[in-house]
C-alpha positions in Angstrom: 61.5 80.2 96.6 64.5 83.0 96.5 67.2 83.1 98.4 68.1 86.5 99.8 71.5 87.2 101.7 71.1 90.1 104.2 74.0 91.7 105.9 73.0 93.3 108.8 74.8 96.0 111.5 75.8 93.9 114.4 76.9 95.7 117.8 77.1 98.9 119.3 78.5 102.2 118.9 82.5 100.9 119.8 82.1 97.0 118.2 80.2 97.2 115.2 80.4 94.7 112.2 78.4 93.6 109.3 77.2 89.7 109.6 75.5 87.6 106.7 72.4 85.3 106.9 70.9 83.6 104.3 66.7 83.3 104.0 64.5 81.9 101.8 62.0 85.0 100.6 58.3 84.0 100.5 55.6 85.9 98.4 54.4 89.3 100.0 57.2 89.2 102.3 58.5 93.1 103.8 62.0 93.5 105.0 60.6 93.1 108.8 59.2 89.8 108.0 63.0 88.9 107.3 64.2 90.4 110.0 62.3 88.4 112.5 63.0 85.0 110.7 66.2 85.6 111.4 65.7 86.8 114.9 64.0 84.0 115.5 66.7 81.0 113.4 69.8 82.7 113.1 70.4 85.6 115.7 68.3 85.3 118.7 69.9 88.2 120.3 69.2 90.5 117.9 68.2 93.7 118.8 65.5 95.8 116.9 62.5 97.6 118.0 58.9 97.2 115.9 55.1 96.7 117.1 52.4 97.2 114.8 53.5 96.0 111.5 51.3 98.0 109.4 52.9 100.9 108.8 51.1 102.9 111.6 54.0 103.4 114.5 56.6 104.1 113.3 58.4 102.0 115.3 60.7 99.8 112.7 62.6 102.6 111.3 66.1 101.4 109.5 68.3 102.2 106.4 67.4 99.7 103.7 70.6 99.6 101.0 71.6 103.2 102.7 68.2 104.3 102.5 65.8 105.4 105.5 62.6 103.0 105.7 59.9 101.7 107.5 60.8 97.6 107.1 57.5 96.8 107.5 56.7 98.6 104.2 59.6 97.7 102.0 58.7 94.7 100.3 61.2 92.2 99.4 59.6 92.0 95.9 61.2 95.8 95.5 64.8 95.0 96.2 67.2 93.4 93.8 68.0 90.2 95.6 71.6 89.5 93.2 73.5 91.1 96.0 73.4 91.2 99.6 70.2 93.4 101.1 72.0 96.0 103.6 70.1 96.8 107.2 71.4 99.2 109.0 70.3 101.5 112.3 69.4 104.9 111.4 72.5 107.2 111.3 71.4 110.6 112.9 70.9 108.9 116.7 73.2 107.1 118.7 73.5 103.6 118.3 72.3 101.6 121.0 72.5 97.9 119.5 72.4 96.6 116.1 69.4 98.2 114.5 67.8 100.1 117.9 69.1 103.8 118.3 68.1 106.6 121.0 65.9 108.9 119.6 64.5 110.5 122.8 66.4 113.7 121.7 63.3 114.1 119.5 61.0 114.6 122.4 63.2 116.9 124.2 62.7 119.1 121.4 59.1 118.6 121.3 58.8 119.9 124.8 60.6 122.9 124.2 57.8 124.3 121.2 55.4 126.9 122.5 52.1 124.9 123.0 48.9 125.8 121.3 47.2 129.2 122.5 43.5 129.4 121.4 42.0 133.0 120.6 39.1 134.0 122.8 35.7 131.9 121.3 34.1 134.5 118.6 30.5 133.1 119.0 27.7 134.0 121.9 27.8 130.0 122.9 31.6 130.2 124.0 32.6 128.3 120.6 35.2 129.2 117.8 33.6 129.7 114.1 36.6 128.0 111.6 36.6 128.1 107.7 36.8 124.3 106.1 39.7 125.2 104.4 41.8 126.3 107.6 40.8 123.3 109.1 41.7 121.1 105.9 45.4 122.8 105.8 46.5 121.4 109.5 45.1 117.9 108.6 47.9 116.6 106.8 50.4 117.2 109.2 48.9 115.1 111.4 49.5 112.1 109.9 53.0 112.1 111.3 53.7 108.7 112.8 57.0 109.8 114.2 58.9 107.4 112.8 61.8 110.2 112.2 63.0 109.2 109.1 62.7 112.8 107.7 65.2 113.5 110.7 67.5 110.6 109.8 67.8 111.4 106.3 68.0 115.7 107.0 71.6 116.2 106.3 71.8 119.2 108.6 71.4 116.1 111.4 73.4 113.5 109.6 75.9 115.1 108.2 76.4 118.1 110.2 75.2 116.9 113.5 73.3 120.2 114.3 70.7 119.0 116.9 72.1 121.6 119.3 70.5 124.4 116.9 68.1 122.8 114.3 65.3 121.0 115.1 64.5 119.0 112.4 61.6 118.5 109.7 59.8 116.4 111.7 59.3 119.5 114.3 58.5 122.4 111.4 56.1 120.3 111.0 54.5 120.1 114.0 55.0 124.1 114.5 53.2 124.5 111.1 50.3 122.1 112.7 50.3 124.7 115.0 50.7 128.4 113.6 48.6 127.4 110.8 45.7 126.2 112.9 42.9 128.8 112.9 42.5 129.1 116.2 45.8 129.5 117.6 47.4 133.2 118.0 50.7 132.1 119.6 53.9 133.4 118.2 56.8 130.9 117.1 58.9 132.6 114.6 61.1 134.5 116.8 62.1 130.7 117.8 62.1 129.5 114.5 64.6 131.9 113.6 66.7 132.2 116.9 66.6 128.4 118.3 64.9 126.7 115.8 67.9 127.3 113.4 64.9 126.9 110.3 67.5 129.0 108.2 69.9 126.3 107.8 67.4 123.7 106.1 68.1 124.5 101.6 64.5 122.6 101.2 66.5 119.6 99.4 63.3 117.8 99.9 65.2 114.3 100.8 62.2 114.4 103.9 59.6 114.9 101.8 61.0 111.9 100.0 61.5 109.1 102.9 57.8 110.0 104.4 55.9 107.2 104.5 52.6 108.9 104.7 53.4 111.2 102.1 53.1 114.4 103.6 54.6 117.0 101.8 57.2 118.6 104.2 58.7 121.1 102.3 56.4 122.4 100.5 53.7 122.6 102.9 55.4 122.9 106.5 58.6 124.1 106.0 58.3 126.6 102.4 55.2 128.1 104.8 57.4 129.1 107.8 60.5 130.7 106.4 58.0 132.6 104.4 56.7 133.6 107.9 59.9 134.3 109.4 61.3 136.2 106.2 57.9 138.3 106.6 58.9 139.2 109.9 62.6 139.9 110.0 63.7 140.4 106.1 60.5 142.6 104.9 61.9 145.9 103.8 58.5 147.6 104.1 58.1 146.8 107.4 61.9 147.6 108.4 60.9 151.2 106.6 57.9 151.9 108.7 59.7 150.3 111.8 62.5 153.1 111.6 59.3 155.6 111.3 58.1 154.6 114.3 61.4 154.5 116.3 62.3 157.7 114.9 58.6 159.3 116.1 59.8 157.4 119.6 62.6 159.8 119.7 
């Protein structure tokens, strides 16, 4: 069998350093898998957080050779094992140890979004009437797993450390699960704009790229509600008949 070296974040936030193990790499073995082996032989105190394994919670987030990943899906067989394999902690959150960060921040914001608001039922029977195709639109989005790897790799939140003003693709895309579903009438692009701070994403796409169940962020979520926003506070036609109004006001 292969032998893989791994050099892994160590420490917290003041005392961090890179250490080296050694494993033997087995067929159909993920990054996670290693991970654990050396948990459990070479590191017992290492700290990293997982559950399901499968690629369903989100919960084993990580940079794998500077790029954000669910270990439990990046297999072994994927990386080039002539140099050392390099596992670090997702940069956009505070480090609490080794390869665990905080990332309650994320669902402060949550709390913060307007919640859904249903229109009055259309139907004699107190039920809503939907097309298919509205109802199709929303489903993607929720296949989110929250892992918040879009959020890790969103340079306005890496790079720039924005989270006092952006909210991040991970939340556009929960908005757009809302103001796209056919039943809601709430209004959220006033926050968008204002709080939201969706101007400062330039739709790179690098979210779109680290989402593990391929939903198309940019193009589908976040394209989608600066066009809503632009519609709202950019359209010239409306800003014409808007100073017709206000001038009639007067």
């Amino acid at each position: 069998m292969p032998t893989a070296t791994f050099q892994i974040q160590r420490g917290g936030a003041s005392n961090g350093k890179f250490e080296n193990y050694s494993l033997e790499i087995s067929e159909g073995m993920v990054v996670l898998d290693a991970i654990l082996l050396i948990q459990a032989k070479h590191a017992n105190d290492l700290a990293v957080r997982w559950n399901c394994k499968a690629g369903h919670c989100g919960s084993c987030s990580a940079e794998v050779n500077g790029i954000p990943k669910l270990m439990c899906m990046c297999r072994m067989s994927d990386l080039p094992l002539d140099k050392p394999v390099l596992v670090q902690p997702m940069k956009a959150f505070p480090l609490i140890k080794d390869l665990v960060t905080d990332v309650s921040w994320n669902f402060g914001v949550k709390k913060k979004i307007k919640k859904f608001k249903p229109r009055k039922p259309d139907a004699k029977d107190g039920t809503w009437r939907m097309a298919q195709e509205d109802i199709d639109r929303v489903q993607e989005f929720r296949k989110c797993i929250e892992c918040f790897l879009c959020q890790d790799t969103c340079h306005v939140l890496r790079e720039h450390h924005l989270q006092d003003r952006f909210i991040g693709p991970r939340y556009f895309v929960h908005i757009a699960s809302l103001e796209m579903h056919p039943l809601d009438v709430e209004d959220r692009r006033e926050d968008l704009k204002k709080t939201d701070g969706i101007g400062y994403c330039n739709i790179t796409k690098c979210c779109t790229t680290v989402c593990p169940q391929e939903i198309k962020i940019t193009d589908n979520a976040i394209i989608p509600l600066k066009e809503r926003v632009a519609d709202k506070f950019y359209d010239p036609v409306k800003k014409l008949f808007g100073m017709f109004r206000s001038g009639k006001r007067q």
